[in-house]
C-alpha positions in Angstrom: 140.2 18.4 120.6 139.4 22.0 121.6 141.4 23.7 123.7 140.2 24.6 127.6 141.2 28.5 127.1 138.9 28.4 123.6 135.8 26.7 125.9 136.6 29.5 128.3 136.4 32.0 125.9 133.4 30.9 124.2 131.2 29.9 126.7 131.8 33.1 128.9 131.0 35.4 125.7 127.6 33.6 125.3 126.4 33.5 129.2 127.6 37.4 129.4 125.4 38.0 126.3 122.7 35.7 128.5 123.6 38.1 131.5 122.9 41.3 129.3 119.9 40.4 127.9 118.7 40.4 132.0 120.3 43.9 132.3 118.5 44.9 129.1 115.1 43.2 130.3 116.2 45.2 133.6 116.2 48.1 132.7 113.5 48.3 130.6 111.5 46.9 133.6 110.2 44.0 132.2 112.0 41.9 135.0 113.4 43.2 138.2 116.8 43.7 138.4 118.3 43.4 142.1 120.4 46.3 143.0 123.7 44.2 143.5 123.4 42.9 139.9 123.2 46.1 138.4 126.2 46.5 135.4 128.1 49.7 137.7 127.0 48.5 141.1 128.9 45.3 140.8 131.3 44.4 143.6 134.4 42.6 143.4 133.0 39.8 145.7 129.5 39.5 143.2 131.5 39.7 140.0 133.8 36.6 141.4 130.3 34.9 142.1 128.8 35.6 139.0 131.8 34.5 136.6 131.6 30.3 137.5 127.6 31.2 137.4 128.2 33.1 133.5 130.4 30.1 132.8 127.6 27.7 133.6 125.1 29.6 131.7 127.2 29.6 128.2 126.9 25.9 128.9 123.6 26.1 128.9 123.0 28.7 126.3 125.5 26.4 123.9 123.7 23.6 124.7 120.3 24.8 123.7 121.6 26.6 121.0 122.4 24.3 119.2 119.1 22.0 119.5 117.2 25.6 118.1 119.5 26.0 115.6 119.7 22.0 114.2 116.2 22.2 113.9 115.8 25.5 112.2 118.0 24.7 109.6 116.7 21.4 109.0 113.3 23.2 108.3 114.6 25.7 106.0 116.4 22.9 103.9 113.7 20.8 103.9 110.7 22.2 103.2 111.8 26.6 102.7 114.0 26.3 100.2 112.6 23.6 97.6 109.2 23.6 98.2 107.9 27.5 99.1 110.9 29.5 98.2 111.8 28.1 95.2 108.2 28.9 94.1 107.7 31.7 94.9 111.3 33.0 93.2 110.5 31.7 90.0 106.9 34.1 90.3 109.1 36.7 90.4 110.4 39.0 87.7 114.1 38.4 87.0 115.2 41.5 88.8 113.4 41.0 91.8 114.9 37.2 92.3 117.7 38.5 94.5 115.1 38.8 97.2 114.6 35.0 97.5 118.3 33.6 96.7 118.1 30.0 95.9 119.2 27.2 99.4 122.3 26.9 100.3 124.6 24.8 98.8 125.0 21.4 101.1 128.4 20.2 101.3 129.5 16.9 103.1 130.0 17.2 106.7 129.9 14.0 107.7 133.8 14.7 107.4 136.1 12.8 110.2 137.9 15.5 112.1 140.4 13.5 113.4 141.8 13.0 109.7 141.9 16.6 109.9 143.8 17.3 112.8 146.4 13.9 112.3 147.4 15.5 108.9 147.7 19.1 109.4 148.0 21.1 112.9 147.5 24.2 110.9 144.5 22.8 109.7 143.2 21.7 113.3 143.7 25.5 114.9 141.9 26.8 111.8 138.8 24.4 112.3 139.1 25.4 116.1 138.5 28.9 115.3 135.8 28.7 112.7 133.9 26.4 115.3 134.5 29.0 117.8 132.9 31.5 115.6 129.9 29.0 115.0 129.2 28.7 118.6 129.3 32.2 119.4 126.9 33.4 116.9 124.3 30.5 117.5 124.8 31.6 121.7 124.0 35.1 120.2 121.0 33.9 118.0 119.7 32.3 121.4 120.4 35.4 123.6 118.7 37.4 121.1 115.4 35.2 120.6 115.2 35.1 124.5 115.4 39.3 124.5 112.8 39.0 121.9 109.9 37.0 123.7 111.1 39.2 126.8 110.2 42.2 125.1 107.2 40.4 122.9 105.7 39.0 126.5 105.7 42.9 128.3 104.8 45.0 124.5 101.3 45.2 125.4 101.7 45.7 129.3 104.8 48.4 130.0 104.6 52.1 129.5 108.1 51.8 128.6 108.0 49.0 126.3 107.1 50.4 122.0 106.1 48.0 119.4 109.3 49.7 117.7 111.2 48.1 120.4 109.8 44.4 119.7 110.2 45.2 115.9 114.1 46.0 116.5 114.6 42.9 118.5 113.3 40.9 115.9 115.0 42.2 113.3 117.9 42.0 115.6 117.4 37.9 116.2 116.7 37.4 112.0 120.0 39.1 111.0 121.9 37.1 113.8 120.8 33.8 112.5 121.6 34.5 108.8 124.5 35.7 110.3 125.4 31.9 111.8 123.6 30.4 108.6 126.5 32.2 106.8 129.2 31.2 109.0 127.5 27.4 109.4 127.6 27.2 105.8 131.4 28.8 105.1 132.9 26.4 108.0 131.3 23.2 105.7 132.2 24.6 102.6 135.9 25.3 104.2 135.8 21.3 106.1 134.8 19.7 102.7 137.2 21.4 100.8 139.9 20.5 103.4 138.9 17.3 103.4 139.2 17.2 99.5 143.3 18.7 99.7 143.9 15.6 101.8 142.6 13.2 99.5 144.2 14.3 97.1 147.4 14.3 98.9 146.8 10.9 100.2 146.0 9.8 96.1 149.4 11.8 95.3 151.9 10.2 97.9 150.1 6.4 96.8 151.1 7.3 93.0 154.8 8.7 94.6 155.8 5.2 96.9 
């Protein structure tokens, strides 16, 4: 069960990254930004508004993040990976295969975490952090995509808005979601491993009794 300070913590990271995506859109003029909301005209009595309000919004931002994220992945696995990447590596001289790596290794996480945290606390607090980590970088991966259409939608229609500036946001949102593919991918490998130790020490202690 995770922890109320570790919900805290992770859900106000991802609705301040919502909140400063606004700021950037802000100042870039592509939304208007009221006065009072502005990062160093902040008072006391706004910034005690705003944090329930940045609270809500990580719930939010987790919540979709995740939907955005399921669904991307399952695409890449599922039709990426075997049926247009695969191709197109094996067209490609040997030392240029590095560009298309092969899918990621799928590991069995359909794990109970219960049987984690009963047999190890260590164990538990470690799986609470990596998950952490997960939801942090998929609430960035949202936040990022968001900035991206923000800055896609006004490209054509601001003075202040360069194509170099929608080319750096989308750069920006690719190498955040490899960035929580990584870290997705890790967290499995690291679950079904776990899970693995404790079979074995469950076969280990039958063979001792």
């Amino acid at each position: 069960m995770k922890s109320l300070p570790g919900l805290l913590i992770e859900y106000l990271i991802t609705g301040s990254g919502l909140l400063m995506v606004f700021w950037f859109a802000g100042a870039l003029e592509i939304m208007p930004m009221p006065d009072g909301l502005r990062p160093l005209q902040i008072s006391v009595v706004t910034a005690g508004f705003l944090l329930p309000n940045i609270y809500l919004a990580g719930m939010l931002v987790d919540f979709v993040s995740k939907i955005s994220t399921d669904v991307l992945a399952k695409l890449l696995d599922d039709y990426w990976h075997p049926k247009c990447a695969t191709k197109l590596r094996d067209g490609l001289p040997a030392y240029l295969r590095w560009l298309l790596p092969r899918g990621p290794k799928k590991y069995d996480t359909k794990i109970d975490t219960a049987e984690l945290f009963e047999r190890s606390e260590r164990l538990s607090e470690q799986f609470e952090m990596r998950s952490s980590r997960d939801r942090i970088a998929r609430g960035a991966f949202l936040n990022s995509t968001i900035l991206t259409i923000l800055i896609g939608s006004a490209v054509f229609t601001s003075e202040k808005i360069a194509f170099s500036h929608l080319v750096g946001a989308i750069v920006l949102t690719t190498l955040v979601f490899l960035m929580w593919r990584r870290f997705k991918r890790l967290s499995s490998r690291w679950k079904h491993e776990a899970f693995k130790a404790i079979v074995a020490d469950k076969g280990q202690s039958a063979l001792e009794k």
